[in-house]
VEXMI-797130 format. One record per residue: x, y, z of N, C-alpha, C in turn; residue in three letters. Coordinates in steps of 0.05 Angstrom, whole numbers, plus 5000, padded with zeros to 4 digits. Example, Ala and Ser with C-alpha at 12.3 -4.5 7.8 and 13.67 -1.06 7.14 Angstrom:
# VEXMI-797130
526448865156524649105156526449345156ALA
525749555142527349795143525850015157SER
***
This chain:
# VEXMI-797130
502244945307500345165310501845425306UNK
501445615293502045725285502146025308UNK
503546215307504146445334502046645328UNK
501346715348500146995345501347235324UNK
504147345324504547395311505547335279UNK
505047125280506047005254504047055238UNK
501446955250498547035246497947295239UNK
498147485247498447785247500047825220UNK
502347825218503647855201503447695170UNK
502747515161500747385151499047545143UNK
497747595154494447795149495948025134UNK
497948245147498748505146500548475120UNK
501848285110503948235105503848105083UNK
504347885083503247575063501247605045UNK
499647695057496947725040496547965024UNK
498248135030498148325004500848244980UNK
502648084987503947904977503447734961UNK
501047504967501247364957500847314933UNK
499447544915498147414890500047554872UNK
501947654880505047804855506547494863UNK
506747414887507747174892506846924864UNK
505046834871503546704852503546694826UNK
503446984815503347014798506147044782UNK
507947084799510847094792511846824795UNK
511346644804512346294800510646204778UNK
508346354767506146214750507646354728UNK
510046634722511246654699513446404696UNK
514546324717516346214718515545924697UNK
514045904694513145534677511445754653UNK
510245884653508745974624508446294630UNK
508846524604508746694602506546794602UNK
504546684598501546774588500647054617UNK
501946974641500647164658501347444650UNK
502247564616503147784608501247774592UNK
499647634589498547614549495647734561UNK
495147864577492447934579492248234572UNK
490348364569489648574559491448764586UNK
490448724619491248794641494348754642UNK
495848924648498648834650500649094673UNK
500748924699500349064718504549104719UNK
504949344725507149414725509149374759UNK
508249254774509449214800509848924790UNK
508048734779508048504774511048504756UNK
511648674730513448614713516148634728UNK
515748804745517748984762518448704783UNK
517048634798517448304805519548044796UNK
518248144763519347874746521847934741UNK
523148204746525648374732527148294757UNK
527148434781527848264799528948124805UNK
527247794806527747544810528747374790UNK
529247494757529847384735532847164735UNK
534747344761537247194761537147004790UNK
535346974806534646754824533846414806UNK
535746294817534345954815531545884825UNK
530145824813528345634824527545574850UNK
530345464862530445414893531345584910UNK
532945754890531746024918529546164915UNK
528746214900526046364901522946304905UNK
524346044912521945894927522545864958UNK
524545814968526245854994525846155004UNK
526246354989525446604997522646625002UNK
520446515000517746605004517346325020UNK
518546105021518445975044518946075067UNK
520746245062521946235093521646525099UNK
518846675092517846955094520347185098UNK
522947105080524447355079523747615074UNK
520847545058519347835050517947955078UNK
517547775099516247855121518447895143UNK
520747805146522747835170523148105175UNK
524048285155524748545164521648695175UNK
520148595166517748795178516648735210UNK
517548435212517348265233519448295264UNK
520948315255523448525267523448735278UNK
522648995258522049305263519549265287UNK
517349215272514249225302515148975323UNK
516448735325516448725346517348575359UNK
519948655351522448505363524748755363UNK
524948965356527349215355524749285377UNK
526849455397527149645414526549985409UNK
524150025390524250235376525150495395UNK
527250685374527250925388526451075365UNK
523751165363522151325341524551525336UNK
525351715344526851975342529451805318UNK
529451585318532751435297531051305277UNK
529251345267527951145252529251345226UNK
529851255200530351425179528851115154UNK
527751325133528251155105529251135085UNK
528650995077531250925050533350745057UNK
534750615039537250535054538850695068UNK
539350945053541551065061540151335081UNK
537251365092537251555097535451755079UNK
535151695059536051915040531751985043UNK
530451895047527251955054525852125073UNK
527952105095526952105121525552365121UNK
527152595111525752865124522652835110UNK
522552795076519652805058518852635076UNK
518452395093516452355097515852365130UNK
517052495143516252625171514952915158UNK
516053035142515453285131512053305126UNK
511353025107508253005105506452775119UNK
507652645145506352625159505052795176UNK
506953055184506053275199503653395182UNK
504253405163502053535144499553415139UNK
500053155143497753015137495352995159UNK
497352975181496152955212494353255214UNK
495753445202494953725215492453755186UNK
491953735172489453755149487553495155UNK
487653365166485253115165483653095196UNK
485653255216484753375245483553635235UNK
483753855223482254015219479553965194UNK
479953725189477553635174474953565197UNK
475553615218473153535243472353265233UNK
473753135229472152875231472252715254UNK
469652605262468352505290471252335296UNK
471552345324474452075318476152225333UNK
478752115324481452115329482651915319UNK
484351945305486851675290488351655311UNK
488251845334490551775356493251805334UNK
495551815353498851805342498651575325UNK
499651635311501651415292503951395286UNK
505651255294507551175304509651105265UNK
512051275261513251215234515750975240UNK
515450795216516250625217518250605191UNK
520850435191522450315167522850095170UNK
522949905150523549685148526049625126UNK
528149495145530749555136531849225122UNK
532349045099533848905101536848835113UNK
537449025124540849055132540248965165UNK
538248945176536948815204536548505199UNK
537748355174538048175179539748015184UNK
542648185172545348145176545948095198UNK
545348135222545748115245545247875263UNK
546247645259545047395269543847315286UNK
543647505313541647445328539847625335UNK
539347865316537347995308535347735293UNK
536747695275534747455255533747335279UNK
535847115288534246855312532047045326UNK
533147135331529447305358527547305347UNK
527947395309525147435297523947155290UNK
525747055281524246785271524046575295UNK
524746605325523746535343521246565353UNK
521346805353517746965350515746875339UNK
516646805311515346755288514146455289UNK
516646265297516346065281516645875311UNK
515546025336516445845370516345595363UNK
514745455352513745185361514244995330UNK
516445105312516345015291519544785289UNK
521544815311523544765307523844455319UNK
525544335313525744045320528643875321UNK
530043845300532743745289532644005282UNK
531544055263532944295248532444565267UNK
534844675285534244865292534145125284UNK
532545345304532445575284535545575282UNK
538145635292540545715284541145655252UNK
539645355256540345335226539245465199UNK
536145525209534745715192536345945195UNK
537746055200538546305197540846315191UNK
542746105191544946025178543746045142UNK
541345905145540745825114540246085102UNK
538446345117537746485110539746595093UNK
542346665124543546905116545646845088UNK
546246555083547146405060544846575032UNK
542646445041541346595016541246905008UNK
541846955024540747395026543747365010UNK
545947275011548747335000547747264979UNK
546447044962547547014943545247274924UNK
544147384938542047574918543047814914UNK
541347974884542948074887542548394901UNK
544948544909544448694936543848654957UNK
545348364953544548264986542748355003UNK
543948355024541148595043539948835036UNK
541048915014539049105010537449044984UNK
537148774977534948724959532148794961UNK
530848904942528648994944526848874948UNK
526348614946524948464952523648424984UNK
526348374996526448365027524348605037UNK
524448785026521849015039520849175026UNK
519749035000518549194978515249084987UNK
514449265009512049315016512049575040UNK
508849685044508449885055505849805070UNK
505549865090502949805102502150005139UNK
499950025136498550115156498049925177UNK
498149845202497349705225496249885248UNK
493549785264494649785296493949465314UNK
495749265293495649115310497949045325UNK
500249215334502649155355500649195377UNK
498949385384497849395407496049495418UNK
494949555443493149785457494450055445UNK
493250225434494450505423497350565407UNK
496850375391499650245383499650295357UNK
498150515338497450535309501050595301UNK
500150395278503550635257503650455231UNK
505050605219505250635185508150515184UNK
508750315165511450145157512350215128UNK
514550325126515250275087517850195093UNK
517449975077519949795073521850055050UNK
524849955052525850045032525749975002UNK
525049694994524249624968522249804953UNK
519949854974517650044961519350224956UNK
521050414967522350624964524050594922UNK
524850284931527050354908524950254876UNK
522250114883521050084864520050324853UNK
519450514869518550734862520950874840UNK
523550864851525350924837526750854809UNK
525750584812525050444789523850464768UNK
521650434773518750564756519250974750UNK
520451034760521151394751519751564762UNK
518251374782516551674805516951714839UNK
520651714833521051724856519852054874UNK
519852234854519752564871516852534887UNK
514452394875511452444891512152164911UNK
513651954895512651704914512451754941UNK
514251824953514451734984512251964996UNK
511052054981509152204992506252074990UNK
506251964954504451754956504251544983UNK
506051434984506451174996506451165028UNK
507051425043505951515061502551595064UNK
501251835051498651855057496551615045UNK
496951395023496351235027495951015045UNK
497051055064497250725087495951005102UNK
496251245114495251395132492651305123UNK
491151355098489251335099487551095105UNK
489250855101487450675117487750655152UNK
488250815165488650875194486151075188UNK
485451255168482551365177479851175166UNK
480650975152478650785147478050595179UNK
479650635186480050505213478150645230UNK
477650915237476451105249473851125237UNK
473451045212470650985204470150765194UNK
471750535216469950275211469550145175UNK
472350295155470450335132471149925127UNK
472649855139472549565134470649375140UNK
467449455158465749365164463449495148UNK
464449675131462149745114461149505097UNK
458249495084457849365064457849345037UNK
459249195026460049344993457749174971UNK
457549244979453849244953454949204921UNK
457449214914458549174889459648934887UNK
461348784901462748544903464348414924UNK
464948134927465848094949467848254958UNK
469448274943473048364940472548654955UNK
472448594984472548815002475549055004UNK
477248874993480648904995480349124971UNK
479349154952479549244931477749534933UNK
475749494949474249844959476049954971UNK
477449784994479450005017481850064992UNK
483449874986485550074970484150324953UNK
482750274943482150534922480750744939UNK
479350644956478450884981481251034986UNK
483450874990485850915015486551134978UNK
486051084959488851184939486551474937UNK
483851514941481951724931482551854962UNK
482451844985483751955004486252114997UNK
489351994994490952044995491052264978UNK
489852164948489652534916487752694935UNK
486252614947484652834965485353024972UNK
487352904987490053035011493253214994UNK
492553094975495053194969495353374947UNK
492553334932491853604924490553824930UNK
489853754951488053984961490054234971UNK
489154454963490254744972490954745004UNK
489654645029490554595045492054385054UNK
492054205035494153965039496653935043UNK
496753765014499953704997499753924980UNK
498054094965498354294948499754264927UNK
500153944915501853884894499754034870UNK
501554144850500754134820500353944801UNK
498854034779498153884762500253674760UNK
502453704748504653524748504853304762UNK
505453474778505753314818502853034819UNK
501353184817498152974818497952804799UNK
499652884766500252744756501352444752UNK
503552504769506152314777504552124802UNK
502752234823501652104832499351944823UNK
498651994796495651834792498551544770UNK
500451594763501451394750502651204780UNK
504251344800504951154826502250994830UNK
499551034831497850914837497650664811UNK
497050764796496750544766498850324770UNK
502050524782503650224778504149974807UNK
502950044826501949764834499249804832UNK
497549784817495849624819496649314806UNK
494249084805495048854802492148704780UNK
493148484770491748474751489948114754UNK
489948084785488347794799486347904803UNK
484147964772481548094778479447914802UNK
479747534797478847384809479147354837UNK
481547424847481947344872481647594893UNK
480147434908479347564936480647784953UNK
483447754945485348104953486148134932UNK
484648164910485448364897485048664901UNK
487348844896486749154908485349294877UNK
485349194864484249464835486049394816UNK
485049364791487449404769488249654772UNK
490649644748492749914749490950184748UNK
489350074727486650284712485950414732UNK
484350214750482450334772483250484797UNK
486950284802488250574824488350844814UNK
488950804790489451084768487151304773UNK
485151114771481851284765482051364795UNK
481851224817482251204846483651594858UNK
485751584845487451794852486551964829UNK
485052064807484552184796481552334805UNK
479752134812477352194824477752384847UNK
480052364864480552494905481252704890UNK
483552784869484652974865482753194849UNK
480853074843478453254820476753364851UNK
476453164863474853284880475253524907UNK
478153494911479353684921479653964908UNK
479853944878480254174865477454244866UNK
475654124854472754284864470854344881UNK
473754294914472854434933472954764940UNK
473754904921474155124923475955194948UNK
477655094951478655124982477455035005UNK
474754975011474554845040475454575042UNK
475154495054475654265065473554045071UNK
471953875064469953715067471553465086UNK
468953445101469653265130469853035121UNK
471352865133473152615125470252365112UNK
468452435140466052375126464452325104UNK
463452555094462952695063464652595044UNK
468252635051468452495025468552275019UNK
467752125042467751745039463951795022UNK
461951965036459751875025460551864990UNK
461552084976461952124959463851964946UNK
465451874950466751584943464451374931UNK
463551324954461251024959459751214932UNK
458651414920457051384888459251384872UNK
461951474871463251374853464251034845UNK
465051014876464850674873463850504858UNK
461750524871458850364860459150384833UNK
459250474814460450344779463650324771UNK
464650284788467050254787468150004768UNK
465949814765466649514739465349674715UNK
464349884715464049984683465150174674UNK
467550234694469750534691471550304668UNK
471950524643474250444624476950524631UNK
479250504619481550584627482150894619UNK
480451034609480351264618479051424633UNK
477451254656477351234674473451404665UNK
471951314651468851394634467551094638UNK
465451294629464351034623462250994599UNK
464250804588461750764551460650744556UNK
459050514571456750454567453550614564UNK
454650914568453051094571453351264543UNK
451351334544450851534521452451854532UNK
454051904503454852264511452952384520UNK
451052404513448452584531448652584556UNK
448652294573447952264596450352264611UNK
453252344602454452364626455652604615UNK
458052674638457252904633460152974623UNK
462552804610464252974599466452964614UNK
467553054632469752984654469452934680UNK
470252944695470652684708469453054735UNK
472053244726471353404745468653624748UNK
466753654723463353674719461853404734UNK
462853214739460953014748460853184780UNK
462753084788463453204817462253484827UNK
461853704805461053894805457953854809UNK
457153764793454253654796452753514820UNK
454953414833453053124844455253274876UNK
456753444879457353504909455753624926UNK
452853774907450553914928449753764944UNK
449053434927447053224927448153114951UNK
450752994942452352824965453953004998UNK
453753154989454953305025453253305035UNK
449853345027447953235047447353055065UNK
449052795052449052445055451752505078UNK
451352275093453852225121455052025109UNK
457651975099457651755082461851725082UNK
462751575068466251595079467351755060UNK
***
């Protein structure tokens, strides 16, 4: 039977994992998962990666949730002292993203929206917390109570720490915490935001390190205010793939925020660099049930918040309002092209850019109570 937290983590963890997982052992026997029109750039970034792993470790690594230990560790098994938390490997994040958590906290509380996100608590997720051998045992004790027999955990973590050597950058392989995520399930009043260092260095990777960690912060904030409006119990009238409204909600939040004049106040550029961080995780498992959006649609996602912030003329519309106004962009979201239009419509009937639509249709929709 499986732990409470293992369970938890799993859900938070695993499951936004799993289908780069999948899809990255499904390159491993045939290439074809490239040959599609969709060709999602965290996925290639994946394959680049793991290119010099065997077989048997890189199946051993997702056996044995190395991608989940360091995150498993940090919420709740370390002793957190918030005031020492830093990101990056070396440090090198920490001030940008305390810098726009403050910022973010202080523009989305003066958005009066009904609520409170309460504190949120900043988090890192370190592979170098696994080097430590009985750091590891506690976590995968936690993890795995009722799983051990002959093979004890000592020995899982003997095996582990054998494998983390032979990769490469050892503990600080990107893999080990190349994810970011929002929770409040450590506890009663227990909200906080996790970025592994991998996210950090894929960003670096891909060439948008200067916006990322800003992306990659008000993104997961923003599903802590989907949280405050319930937006995961909303009904999505477009398709099952509920996973796939909150990310692009969470990426049309964040350009919201970060271009807006009271925000992040990034420039064209700046919003730029953030509508490509969005495109490059998106993922290309249009079929499966977590899927978050192709690359296209995070793209369109962060292009849509950022249009609509600029034609707020400076105020500020309640956290509210801009979810109603989401939910009509949404809603044709399977007939947005990758420049983010839509053919199927006659030039007449639409209206030309993306930021005249918004102009048009913001009298209509600030009326509506909506996310």
């Amino acid at each position: 039977m499986k732990s409470e937290h293992e369970l938890i983590l799993q859900t938070e963890i695993g499951e936004k994992f799993n289908r780069e997982i999948k899809a990255l052992m499904a390159s491993r026997e045939e290439s074809s998962i490239f040959r599609t029109p969709c060709t999602s750039p965290s996925a290639m970034w994946l394959q680049e990666q793991t290119k010099s792993l065997s077989d048997e470790d890189l199946s051993n690594f997702f056996d044995w949730y190395l991608h989940v230990l360091p995150f498993a560790y940090k919420l709740y098994v370390e002793d957190n002292e918030y005031d020492d938390e830093y990101f990056g490997v070396n440090g090198e994040y920490t001030d940008e993203i305390q810098s726009i958590h403050r910022r973010t906290e202080d523009f989305w509380t003066d958005s009066r929206a009904e609520g409170d996100v309460g504190e949120i608590s900043l988090f890192s997720a370190h592979g170098s917390d696994l080097a430590d051998r009985e750091k590891l045992i506690q976590t995968l004790e936690l993890l795995f109570d009722d799983s051990f027999d002959e093979y004890s955990v000592e020995d899982l973590a003997d095996d582990i720490q054998e494998l983390i050597e032979r990769l490469p950058g050892r503990y600080d392989y990107p893999l080990l915490t190349f994810n970011a995520f929002a929770t409040d399930a450590m506890g009663p009043d227990e909200a906080s935001i996790i970025i592994g260092d991998g996210y950090f260095q894929f960003q670096k990777d891909s060439g948008v390190e200067s916006e990322g960690p800003e992306y990659a912060h008000t993104h997961e904030y923003s599903h802590h205010l989907q949280f405050l409006l319930q937006a995961d119990e909303l009904n999505d009238k477009v398709s099952d793939q509920s996973a796939k409204k909150q990310e692009l909600m969470a990426d049309a939040f964040s350009a919201y925020f970060l271009a807006h004049d009271s925000g992040g106040d990034m420039t064209s550029e700046e919003i730029s660099n953030v509508n490509t961080i969005a495109y490059s995780v998106g993922d290309c498992e249009i079929t499966n049930d977590s899927h978050h959006g192709t690359p296209s649609q995070r793209k369109c996602a962060t292009i849509w918040g950022s249009s609509l912030a600029d034609s707020d003329s400076g105020r500020t519309l309640k956290l509210q309002d801009v979810a109603n106004q989401f939910e009509t962009w949404y809603a044709k979201i399977d007939e947005m092209d990758d420049s983010c239009d839509y053919p199927t419509q006659s030039s007449s009937a639409r209206s030309g850019s993306l930021s005249t639509w918004l102009v048009t249709t913001a009298a209509a929709s600030v009326t509506a109570i909506l996310f």
